[in-house]
N, C-alpha and C positions, 0 to 999 in steps of 0.2 A: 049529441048523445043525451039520452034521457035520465042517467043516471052513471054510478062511478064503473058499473060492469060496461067495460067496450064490447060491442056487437061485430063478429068477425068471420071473413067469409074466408076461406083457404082454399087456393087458386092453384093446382097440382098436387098429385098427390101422389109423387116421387120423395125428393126431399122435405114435401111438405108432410107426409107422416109425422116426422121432429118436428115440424112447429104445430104439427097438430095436436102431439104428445103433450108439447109443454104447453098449450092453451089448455092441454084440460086440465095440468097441473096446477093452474092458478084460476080455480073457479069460483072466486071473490074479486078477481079483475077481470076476468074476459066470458063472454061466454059465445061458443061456437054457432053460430046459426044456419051456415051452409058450406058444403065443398062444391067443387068444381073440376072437373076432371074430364079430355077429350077420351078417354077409355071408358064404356060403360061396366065392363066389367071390374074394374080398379075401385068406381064409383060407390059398386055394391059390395065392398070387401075381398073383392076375390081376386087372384092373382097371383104371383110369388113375389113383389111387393108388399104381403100384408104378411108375411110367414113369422118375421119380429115382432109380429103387436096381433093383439085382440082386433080386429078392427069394429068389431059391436061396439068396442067400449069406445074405440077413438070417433067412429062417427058417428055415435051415438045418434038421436033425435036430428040433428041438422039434415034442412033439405040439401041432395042431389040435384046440382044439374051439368048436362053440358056445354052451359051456353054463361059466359060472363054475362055477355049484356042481360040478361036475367036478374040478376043481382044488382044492377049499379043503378036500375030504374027503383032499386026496394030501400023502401025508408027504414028497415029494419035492420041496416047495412053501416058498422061506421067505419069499419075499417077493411081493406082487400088486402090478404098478404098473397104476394106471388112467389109464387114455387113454379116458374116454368121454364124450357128451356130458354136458354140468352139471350137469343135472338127478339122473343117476343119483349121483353122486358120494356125495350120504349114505348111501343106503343099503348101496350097494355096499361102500364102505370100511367099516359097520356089519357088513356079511357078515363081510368077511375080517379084521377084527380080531375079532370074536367067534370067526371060526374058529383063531385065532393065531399068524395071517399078520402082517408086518412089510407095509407098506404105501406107498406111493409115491403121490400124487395130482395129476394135473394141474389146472391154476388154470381158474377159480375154485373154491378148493378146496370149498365149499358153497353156497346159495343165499340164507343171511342170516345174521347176527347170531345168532339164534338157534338152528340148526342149527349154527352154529360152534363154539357151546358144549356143546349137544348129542354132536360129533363128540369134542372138547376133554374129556368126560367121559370117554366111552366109548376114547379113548386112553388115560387116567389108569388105567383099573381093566385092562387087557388088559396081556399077557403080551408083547405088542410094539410097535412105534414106527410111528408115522405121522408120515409124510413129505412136507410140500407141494413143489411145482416152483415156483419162480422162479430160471429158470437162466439169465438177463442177468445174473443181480448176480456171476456167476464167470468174465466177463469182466479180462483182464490191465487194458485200459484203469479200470475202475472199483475194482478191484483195488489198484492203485500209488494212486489215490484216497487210499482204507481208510489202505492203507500209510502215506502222507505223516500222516493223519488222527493214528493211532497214533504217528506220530512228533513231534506236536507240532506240525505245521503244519496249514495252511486249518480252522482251529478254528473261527475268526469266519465266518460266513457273513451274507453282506448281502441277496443278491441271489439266485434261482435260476431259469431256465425249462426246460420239460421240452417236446418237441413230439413228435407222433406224429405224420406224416402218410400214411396208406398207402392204399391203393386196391384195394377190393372193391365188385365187379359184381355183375350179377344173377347171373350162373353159379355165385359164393359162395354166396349164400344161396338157390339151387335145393336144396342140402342141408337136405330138411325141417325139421329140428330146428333151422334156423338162425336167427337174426331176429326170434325168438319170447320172448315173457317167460316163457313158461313152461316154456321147454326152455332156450335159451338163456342165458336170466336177465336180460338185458343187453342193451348195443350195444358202442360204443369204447371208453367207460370201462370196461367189466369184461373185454372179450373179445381184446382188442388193447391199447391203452395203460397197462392192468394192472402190464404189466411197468418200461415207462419209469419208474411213479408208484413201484413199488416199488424201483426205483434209487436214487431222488430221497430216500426215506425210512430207506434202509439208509443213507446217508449223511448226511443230518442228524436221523433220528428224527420222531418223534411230530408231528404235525397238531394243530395249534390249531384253527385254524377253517377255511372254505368256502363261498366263493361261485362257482355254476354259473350258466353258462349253455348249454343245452345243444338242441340239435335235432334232425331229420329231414331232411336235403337230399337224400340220394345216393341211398338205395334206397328202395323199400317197403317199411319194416321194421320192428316193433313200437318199436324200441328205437331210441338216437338212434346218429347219426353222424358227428354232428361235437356238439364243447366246446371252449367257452373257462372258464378254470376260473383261481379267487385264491384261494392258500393263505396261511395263516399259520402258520409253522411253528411247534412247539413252543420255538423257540430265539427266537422274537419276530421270525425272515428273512422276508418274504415269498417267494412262488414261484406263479408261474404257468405255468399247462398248456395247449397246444392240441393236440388231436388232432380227425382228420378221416379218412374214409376215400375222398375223394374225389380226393386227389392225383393228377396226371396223373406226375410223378417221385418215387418213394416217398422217404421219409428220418426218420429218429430223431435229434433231438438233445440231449444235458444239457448247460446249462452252468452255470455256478457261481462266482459271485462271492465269494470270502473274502478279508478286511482288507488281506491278505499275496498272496493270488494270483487270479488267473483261470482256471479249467479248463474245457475243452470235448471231449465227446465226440460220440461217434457217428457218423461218417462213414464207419464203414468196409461198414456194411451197416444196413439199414433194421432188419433181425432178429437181429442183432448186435451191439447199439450199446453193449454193455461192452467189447468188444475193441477192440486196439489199430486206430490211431493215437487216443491222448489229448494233449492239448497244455497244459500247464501252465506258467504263465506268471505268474514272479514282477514282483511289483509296484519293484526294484531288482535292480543286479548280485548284493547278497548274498540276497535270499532266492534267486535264480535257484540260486544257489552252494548254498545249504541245501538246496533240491530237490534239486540233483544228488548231494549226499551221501545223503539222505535215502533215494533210489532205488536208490543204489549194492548195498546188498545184498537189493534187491527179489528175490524168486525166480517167474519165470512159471510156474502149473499148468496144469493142464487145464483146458477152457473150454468153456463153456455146458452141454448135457447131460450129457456124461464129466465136465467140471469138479463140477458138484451129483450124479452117480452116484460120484464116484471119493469123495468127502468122506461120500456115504451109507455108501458100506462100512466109511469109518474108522469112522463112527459103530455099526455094528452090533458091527464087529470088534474093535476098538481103544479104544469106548469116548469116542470125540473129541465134540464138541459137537455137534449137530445142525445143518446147514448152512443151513438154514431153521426158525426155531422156526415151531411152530402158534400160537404169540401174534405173530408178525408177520404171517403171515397171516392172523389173525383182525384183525390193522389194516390189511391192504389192503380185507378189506370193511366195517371202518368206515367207510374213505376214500370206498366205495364208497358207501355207506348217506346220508353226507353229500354226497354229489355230487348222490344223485338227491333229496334230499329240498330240499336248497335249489333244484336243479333246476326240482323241481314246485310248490316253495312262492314262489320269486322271492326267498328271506331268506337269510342269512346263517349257517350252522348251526354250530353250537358244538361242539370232541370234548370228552368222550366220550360216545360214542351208551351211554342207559342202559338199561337192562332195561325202564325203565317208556313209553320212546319210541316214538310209533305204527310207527315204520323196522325196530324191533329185528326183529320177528318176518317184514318183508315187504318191502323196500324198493323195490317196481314202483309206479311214480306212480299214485295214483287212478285217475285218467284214460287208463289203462293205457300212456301215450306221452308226446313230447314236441312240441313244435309241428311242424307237417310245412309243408315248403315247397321239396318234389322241384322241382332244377335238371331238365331236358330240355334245353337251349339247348345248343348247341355238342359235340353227339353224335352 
């Protein structure tokens, strides 16, 4: 890099609008130099993709193309964020770190276990960093969490639930690649509640164990969409998950049972659910009183996208820690590996998923699905 602005190319321009939004929010750290888009028309702002945003203002000056390897030949390139569907994600980011691009990935960052490691290699030997998205967890409300966490409080954890409930129709997955195991990869566990699960884990760690149950209700779709799911977490807490994509009023919520307190998130947006309002709630007058010290010198950052882009650049620039290891995202599709395998087995699965486990290399059920039993009633 020739100076502290990173140069950055944005590789879809689906969910990559949002990282495109927040790069231009920070135009003292990043500056946009090109998209990349297999739609020519998306390329040039047009489409029902751009209906939420200006797209003059978001693609401003950067060149258009539709070709990666265009970019990864340009020395005026130091970073590729990918925004594309799943499927491509290894090898693409295989491209652009062989080419000696810094790298950015949207979730799920690969398609298994074994491609994880794969990927986790071929970062170790290259000249740059890869970077997965999970950008819930830079949420203020989850945030002051950590915070209290590091300060010696809500240590014990007894209790946890995590619920996803959001609502996609068939107009969702008219988007080919959508709904499919072999594009997709997944349903709600991977594609949507990804994120809440990785909340739940930034704050109390590692998974024990896993019991699923999981379905097919809402749409026609390879993978499932709704779960109910029992975790044990590595601290001995249990924690249990629902998500659904059939909600008629969308919503996210974590809450959290520790010795000392009760905390609850998510209310302020279904896609949002690290940001404030969070409500923590001592179990007496004095822990309430130890929270409030506790907070006192809380510092709010930036949040969600800009929150995990503004911390990427410490890390190129500065040197700071990586805001997302690749071994925690290599434990979201543990999580995942075990959701679908007790899923399709009916048992209870044990972490950690080993190298010699039929999951490592594949983890789409045998039977390519999970039981279907599409609602039509009340539509």
């Amino acid at each position: 890099m020739t100076s502290s602005r990173v140069r950055v190319a944005v590789v879809g321009l689906g969910v990559g609008r949002n990282h495109l939004e927040a790069y231009r929010s920070l135009p003292a750290l990043f500056d946009v130099r090109a998209v990349c888009d297999s739609d020519p028309e998306r390329l040039q702002g047009g489409g029902p993709s751009w209906t939420a945003a200006d797209p003059r203002a978001m693609l401003g000056d950067a060149r258009r193309t539709l070709r990666l390897d265009e970019l990864l030949g340009s020395d005026d390139i130091d970073l590729v964020d990918l925004c594309t569907p799943p499927n491509t994600h290894l090898p693409l980011a295989l491209q652009a770190l062989a080419a000696g691009k810094h790298v950015v990935c949207e979730k799920p960052l690969v398609g298994s276990l074994a491609e994880a490691d794969v990927l986790e290699a071929a970062a170790a030997a290259a000249r740059s960093r890869l970077f997965p998205v999970f950008q819930y967890r830079f949420g203020n409300g989850l945030q002051k969490l950590l915070h209290l966490r590091a300060k010696g409080l809500a240590r014990h954890a007894l209790l946890s639930t995590v619920e996803t409930h959001w609502r996609r129709d068939a107009d969702y997955y008219a988007v080919p690649w959508r709904g499919r195991w072999a594009t997709e990869m997944g349903g709600v566990c991977l594609t949507q509640a990804i994120h809440a699960h990785d909340m739940l884990t930034c704050v109390l760690g590692p998974v024990r164990s896993v019991f699923a149950r999981l379905a097919t209700r809402v749409n026609d779709i390879e993978g499932e969409d709704c779960a109910a799911i029992v975790l044990q977490m590595g601290d001995g807490s249990p924690a249990v998950l629902s998500a659904t994509l059939g909600a008629a009023t969308e919503s996210s919520r974590l809450k959290f049972v520790f010795d000392d307190m009760t905390v609850e998130g998510g209310s302020a947006s279904p896609y949002r659910p690290g940001e404030e309002p969070w409500h923590f709630s001592g179990k007496s007058a004095a822990v309430d009183a130890a929270i409030a010290r506790a907070l006192s010198d809380f510092v709010p950052g930036p949040e969600s996208f800009t929150g995990q882009l503004a911390r990427i650049h410490a890390t190129l620039t500065a040197g700071a820690p990586p805001p997302v290891s690749l071994a925690e995202a290599r434990a979201s599709l543990e999580l995942i590996t075990a959701i679908y395998e007790s899923g399709s087995s009916g048992q209870c699965v044990t972490l950690p998923i080993r190298r010699d486990h039929p999951k490592y290399a594949n983890w789409q059920p045998a039977a390519g699905g999970f039981p279907k039993a599409l609602v039509h009633h009340g539509r």
